[in-house]
C-alpha positions in Angstrom: 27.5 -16.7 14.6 26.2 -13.6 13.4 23.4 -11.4 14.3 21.5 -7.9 14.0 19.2 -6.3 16.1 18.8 -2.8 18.0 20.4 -4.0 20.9 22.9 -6.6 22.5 23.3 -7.6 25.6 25.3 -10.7 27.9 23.0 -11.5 30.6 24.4 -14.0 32.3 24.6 -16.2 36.3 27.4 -13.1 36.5 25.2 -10.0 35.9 25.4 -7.1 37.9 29.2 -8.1 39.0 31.2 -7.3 35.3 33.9 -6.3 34.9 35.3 -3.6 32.8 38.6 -3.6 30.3 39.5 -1.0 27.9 40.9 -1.1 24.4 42.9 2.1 23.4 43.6 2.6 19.7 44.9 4.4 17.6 42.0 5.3 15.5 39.1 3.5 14.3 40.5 1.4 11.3 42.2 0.0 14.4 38.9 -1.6 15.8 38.2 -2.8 12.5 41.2 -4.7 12.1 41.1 -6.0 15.4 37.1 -7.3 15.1 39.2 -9.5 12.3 41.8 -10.3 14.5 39.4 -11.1 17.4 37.1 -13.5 14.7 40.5 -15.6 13.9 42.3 -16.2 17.0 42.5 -19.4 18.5 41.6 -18.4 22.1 38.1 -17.5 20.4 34.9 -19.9 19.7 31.8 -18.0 18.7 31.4 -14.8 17.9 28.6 -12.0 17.1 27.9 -8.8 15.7 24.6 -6.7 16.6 24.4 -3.9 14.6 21.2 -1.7 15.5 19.3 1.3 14.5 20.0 3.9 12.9 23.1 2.4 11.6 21.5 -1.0 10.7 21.2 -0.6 6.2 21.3 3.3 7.2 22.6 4.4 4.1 23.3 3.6 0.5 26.5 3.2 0.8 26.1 0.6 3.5 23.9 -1.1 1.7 25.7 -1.3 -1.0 29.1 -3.1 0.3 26.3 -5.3 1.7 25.1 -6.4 -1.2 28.8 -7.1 -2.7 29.5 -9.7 -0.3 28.5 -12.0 2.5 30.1 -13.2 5.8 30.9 -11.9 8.9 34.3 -10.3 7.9 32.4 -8.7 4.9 29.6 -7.2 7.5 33.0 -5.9 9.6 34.4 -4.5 7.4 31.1 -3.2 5.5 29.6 -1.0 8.5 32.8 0.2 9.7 34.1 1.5 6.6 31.0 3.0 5.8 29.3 4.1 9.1 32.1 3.8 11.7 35.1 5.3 10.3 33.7 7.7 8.6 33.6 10.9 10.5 30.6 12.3 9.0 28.8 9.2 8.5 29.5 8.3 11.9 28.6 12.0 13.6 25.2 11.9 11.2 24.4 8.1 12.3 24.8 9.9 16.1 22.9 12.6 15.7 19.9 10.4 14.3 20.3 8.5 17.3 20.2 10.6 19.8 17.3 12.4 18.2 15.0 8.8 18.2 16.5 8.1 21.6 15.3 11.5 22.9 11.7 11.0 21.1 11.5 7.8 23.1 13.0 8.9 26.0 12.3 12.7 26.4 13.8 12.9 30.4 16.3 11.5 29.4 20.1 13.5 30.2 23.1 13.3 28.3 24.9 10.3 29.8 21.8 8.2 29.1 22.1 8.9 25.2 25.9 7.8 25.4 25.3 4.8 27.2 22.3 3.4 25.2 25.2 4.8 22.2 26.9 1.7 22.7 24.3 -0.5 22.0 24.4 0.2 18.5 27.6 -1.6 17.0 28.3 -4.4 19.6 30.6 -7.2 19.0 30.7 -10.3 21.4 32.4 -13.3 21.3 32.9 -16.1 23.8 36.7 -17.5 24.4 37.5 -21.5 24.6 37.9 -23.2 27.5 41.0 -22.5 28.7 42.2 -26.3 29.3 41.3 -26.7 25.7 43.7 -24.7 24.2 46.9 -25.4 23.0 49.0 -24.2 26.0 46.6 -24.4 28.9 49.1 -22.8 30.9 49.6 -19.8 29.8 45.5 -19.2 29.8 45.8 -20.6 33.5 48.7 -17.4 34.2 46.7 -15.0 32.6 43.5 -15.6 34.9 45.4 -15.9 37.9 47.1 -12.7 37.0 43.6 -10.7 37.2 40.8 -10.6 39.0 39.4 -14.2 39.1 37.1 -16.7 41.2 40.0 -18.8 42.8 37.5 -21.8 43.7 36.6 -21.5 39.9 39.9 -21.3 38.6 41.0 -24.5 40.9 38.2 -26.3 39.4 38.5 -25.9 36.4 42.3 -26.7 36.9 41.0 -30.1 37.4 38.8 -30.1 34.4 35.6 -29.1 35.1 34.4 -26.8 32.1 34.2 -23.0 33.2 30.1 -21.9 32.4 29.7 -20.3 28.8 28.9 -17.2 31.3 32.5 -16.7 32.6 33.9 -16.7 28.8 31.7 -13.9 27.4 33.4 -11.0 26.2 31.0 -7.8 24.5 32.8 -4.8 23.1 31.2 -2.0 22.8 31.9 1.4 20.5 30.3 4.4 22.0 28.5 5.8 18.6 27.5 9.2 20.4 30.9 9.9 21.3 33.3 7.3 19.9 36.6 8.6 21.5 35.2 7.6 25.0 36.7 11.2 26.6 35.2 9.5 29.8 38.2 7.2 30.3 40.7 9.0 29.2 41.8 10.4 32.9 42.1 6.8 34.1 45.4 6.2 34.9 46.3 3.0 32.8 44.7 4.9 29.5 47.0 7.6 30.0 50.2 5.3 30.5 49.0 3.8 27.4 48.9 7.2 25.8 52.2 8.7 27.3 53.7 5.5 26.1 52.7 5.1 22.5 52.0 9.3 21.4 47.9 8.0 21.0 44.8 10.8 20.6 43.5 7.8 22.1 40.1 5.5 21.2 38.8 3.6 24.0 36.4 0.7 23.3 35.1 -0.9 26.7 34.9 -4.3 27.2 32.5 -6.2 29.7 33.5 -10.1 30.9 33.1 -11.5 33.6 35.1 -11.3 36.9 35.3 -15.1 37.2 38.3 -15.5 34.8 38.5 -12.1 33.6 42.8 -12.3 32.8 42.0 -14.5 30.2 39.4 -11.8 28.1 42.6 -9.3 29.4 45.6 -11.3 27.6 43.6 -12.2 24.3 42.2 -8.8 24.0 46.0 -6.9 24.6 47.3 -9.4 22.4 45.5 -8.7 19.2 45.3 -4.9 20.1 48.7 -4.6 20.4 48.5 -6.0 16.7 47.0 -2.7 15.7 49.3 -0.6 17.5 47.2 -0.3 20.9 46.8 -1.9 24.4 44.3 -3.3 26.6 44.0 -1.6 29.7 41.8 -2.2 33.5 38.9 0.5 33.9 37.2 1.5 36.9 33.6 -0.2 37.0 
């Protein structure tokens, strides 16, 4: 499923109590291959992608690899290329929002402006069941691993369905500031970086704590795809 508006959000029997995982790349053409990667795995049932304003047809250019094709991939592919990665589109797409954030929001300080940021370019996606996958198992490990709702997990051991809730998983891209300097003291972001060389790019992700080992294991899986990791942040 695909979407666009000027803002996304997961609201949810779980809201308030998220938790938070990282993604540290690269660089950006990293997130973009791993959106891709994300859409086609198999531990992956629906997904979405809000795109809001100013980025939202907020250039020619965007417009333009629009126009040429169709589909979620094509969208990916279409504002990242051409507002994301980018450096100046992507600094001039920040500076326009900050300015109509501001107008909107005149008492507003700096850390509000980044926040609402990562409303802009949000991609969500729920995960399967994890007694319907192919190797239940391993799904089973990963929660148990993390931080997870025992009673929920034993349930669900005996096959009652985890709520659509539990297996939401929204990334966000911080468009005021997309290198996320915020996280880059955390400890596990700078293992990641001492182990791998990285001017690191950290894209949060909020799931849920129920079963939150399973968004963990799909999410380092693919990144480490595109030459990153996924990583625990501090709520």
């Amino acid at each position: 499923m695909t979407g666009a508006s000027s803002s996304s959000s997961s609201s949810s029997s779980s809201e308030g109590r998220r938790a938070l995982l990282g993604v540290v790349l690269p660089d950006l053409d990293a997130y973009r291959q791993l959106l891709h990667l994300v859409r086609d795995d198999a531990a992956v049932d629906e997904v979405e992608l809000s795109v809001g304003a100013p980025l939202w047809k907020g250039s020619d250019a965007i417009k333009a690899a629009l126009a040429a094709g169709d589909g979620l991939a094509h969208k990916i592919d279409a504002y990242c290329q051409h507002g994301i990665i980018d450096d100046a589109a992507r600094v001039a797409f920040a500076r326009r929002f900050q300015v109509a954030y501001l107008s909107r929001h005149p008492r507003s300080e700096r850390q509000d402006v980044f926040a609402a940021s990562g409303d802009v370019f949000v991609f969500a996606f729920d995960l399967r069941q994890p007694m319907h996958l192919a190797v239940p198992r391993e799904a089973f490990d990963a929660v148990a691993a993390g931080p997870h709702d025992v009673a929920a997990l034993a349930r669900h051991r005996g096959g009652e369905p985890l709520p659509k809730a539990a297996l939401r998983v929204v990334l966000r891209l911080f468009l005021d500031f997309a290198p996320n300097p915020r996280r880059h003291d955390e400890p596990a972001v700078r293992a990641v970086v001492e182990e791998l060389g990285l001017s690191p790019w950290v894209i949060e992700a909020e799931v849920s704590p129920d079963v939150a080992g399973h968004a963990f294991a799909v999410l380092d899986r693919v990144a480490r795809q595109v030459g990153g990791r996924a990583v625990w942040l501090a709520t």
